[in-house]
N, C-alpha and C positions, 0 to 999 in steps of 0.2 A: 318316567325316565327322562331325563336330561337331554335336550341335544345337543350331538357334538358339533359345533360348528370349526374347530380347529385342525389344518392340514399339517400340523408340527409330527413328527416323526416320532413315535414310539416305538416302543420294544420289549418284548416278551423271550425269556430263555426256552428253548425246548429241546430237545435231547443233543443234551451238548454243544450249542449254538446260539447266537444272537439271532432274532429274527427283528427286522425294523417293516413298523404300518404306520400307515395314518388311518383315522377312525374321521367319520362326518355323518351326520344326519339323524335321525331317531327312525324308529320303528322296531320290523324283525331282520334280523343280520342277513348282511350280504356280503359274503368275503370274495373277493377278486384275486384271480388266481393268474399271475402273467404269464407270456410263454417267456422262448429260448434269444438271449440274446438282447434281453430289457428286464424291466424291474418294477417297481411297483407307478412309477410314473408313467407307464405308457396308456393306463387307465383317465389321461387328464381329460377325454372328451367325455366319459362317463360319470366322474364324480357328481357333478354339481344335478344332473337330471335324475341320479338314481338316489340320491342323498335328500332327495325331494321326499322322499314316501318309504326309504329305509335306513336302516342302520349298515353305514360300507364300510368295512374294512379291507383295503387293500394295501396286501403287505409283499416285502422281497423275501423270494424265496431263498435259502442255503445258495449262498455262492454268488448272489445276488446284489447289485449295488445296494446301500453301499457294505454291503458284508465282508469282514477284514480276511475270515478265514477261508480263503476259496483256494487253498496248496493241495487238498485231498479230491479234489475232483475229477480226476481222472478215471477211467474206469466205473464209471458207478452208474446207478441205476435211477428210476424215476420213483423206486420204494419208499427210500432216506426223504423224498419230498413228500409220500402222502402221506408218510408217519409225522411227518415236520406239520401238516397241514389240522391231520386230527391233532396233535399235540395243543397248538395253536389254539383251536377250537374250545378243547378243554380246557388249558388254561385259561383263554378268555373267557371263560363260562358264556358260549353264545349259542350251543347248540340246542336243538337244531337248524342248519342254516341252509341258505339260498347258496348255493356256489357257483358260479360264472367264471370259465375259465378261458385263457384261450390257447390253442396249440401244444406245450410241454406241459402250461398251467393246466389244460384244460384235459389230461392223460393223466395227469395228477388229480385232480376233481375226482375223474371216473373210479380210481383206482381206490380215494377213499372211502366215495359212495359205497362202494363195493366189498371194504374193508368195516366200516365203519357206518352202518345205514342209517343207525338211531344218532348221527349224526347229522345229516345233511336231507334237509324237506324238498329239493330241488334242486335238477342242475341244469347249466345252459354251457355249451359245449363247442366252441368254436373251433372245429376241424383240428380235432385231437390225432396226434399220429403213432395211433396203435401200429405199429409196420407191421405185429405178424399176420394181421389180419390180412392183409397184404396177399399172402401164400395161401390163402382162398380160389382163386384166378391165375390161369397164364397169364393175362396182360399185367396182375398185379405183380408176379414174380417176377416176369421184366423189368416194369419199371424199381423195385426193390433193385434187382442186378444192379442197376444205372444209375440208381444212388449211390450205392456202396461203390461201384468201380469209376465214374466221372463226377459225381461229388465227396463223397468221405476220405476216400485213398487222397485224391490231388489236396485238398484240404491239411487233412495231417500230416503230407508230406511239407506245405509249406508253414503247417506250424513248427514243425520239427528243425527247420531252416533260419525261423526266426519272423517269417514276414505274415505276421500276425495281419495283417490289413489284405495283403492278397488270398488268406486262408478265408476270412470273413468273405471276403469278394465270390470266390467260387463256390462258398458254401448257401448263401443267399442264391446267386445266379442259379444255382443246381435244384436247388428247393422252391422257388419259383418260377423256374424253366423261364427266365427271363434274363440278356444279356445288360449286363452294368447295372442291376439292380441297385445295388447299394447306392451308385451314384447318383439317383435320381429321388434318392431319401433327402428329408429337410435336415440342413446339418445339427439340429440341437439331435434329431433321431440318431444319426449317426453317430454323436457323442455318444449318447445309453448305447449304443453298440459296443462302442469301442469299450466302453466298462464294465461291458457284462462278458468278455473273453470267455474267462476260465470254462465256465459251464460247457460251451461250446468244443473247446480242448479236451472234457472230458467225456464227450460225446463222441467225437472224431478219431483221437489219438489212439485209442483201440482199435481203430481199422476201419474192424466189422462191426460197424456200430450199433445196428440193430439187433447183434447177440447180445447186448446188453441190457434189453428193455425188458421188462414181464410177459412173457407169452401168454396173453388172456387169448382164449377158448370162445366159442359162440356158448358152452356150457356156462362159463363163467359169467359170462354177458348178463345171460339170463336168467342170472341172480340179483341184480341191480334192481332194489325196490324203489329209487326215487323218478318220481318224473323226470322227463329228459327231452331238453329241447337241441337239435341238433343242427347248428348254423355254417350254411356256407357261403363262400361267395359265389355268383355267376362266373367270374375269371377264374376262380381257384386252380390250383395244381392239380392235374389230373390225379395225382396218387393220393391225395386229399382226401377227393369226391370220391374215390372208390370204396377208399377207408369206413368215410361217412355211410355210402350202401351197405358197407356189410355191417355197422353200426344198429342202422336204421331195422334189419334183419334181424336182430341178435338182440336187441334192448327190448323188455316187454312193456315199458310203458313211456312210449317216446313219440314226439312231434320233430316236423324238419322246417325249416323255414331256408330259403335261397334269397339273403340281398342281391341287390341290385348294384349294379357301378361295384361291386369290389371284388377284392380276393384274398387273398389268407391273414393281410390286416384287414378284416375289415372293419373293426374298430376306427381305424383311421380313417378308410377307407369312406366310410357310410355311418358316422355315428348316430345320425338320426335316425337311422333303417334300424341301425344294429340296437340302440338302445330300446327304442319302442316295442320290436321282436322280443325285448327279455323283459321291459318290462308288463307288456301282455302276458305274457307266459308265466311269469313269478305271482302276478297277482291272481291265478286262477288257483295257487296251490298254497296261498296264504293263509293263516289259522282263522 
């Protein structure tokens, strides 16, 4: 096999959509799965360390910069993305693969896994937010409440308004219980923000936003055949880390690991923690 050494932008069709990746390294595949609100760049502290020992494919997801068709996004589910994912897969002829996700990426990982097992030889899991899991817990039912009514409602009230930048502001703020959040992002972050809207719009704008995600089951959980590394940060959102316990309960062949210095990026946050954590972990399930 060939290495790829080139970060040039390809593309692959899959059900009804353009999907753009860039490919680097040789080895066995590792496709990187982004969260909500970014794109296939937010992976630039991982490429070059994981492209050392694998084959990476990290690509943007449907709706995704720089993907043209992002009008139908409203209402929708995180489904259309793990179908988008195995599709991918397949048409790449790469499976079975490593999958590293993080956050909406990384609920779309799960959701293949899960769908799709003779797919995917590993996944690593960056505080994926299953919300129904959520309604396990009174405190997790609370904070569910506190989403939906002081993040999702004020959010789509101001997309519906028009002030796309103050929607973003309260939806960050509310998800990581942190005031001026956005502000204190490096402005190129803030750009991939600003371009990855829609998705966001189609999360919010229903309300109730979390009526729209897949109600996975602890039944279902534990039907997930691939190993499963489950990452979070030391700061993380409390609804996060709860998600991840009932996670950890419900997956039958799963490890946790807890960086240091971050929280729900912690890609950014801690790339050497965070990369080292997955690639310990990938190399113990490698053929």
């Amino acid at each position: 096999m060939e290495e790829v050494t080139s970060t040039e932008l390809k593309t692959v069709s899959v059900n009804g959509t353009t999907l753009y990746y860039t490919e680097q390294g040789k080895g066995e595949p590792m496709v990187l799965v982004h969260g909500g609100l970014s794109d296939y760049r937010m992976w630039e502290g991982q490429l070059e360390a994981f492209a050392q020992q694998y084959r990476v494919i990290a690509y943007s997801r449907r709706y995704a910069y720089p993907a043209k068709d992002a009008d139908d996004a409203v209402g929708y589910t995180v489904v259309p993305h793990a179908r988008d994912l195995a599709a991918l897969i397949q048409q790449l002829d790469l499976g079975p693969v490593h999958l590293v996700g993080h956050s909406y990426g990384a609920y779309t990982s799960l959701l293949t896994a899960l769908e799709h097992p003779e797919l995917v030889k590993s996944l690593c899991l960056g505080e994926p937010p299953v919300m129904p899991l959520l309604t396990n817990t009174e405190e997790g039912n609370a904070l569910l409440f506190e989403l939906e009514t002081n993040t999702a409602l004020p959010a789509a009230q101001a997309f519906e308004h028009g002030n796309d930048l103050e929607a973003v502001k309260i939806f960050l703020d509310g998800v990581m219980g942190k005031s001026n959040f956005y502000d204190t992002m490096p402005p190129e972050v803030q750009r991939q923000i600003m371009e990855n809207l829609q998705e966001l719009k189609g999360i919010v704008c229903p309300k109730i936003i979390f009526l729209f995600w897949p109600f996975l089951t602890r039944p279902d959980l534990q039907k997930v055949e691939a190993p499963t590394l489950l990452i979070t940060g030391d700061s993380s959102p409390r609804f996060l880390i709860l998600i991840t316990e009932e996670l950890e309960k419900c997956l039958p062949n799963k490890e946790r690991v807890i960086l240091s210095h971050a929280s729900h990026e912690m890609e950014m946050d801690n790339p050497q923690e965070f990369n080292a954590a997955v690639l310990q972990f990938i190399q113990k399930h490698e053929n």
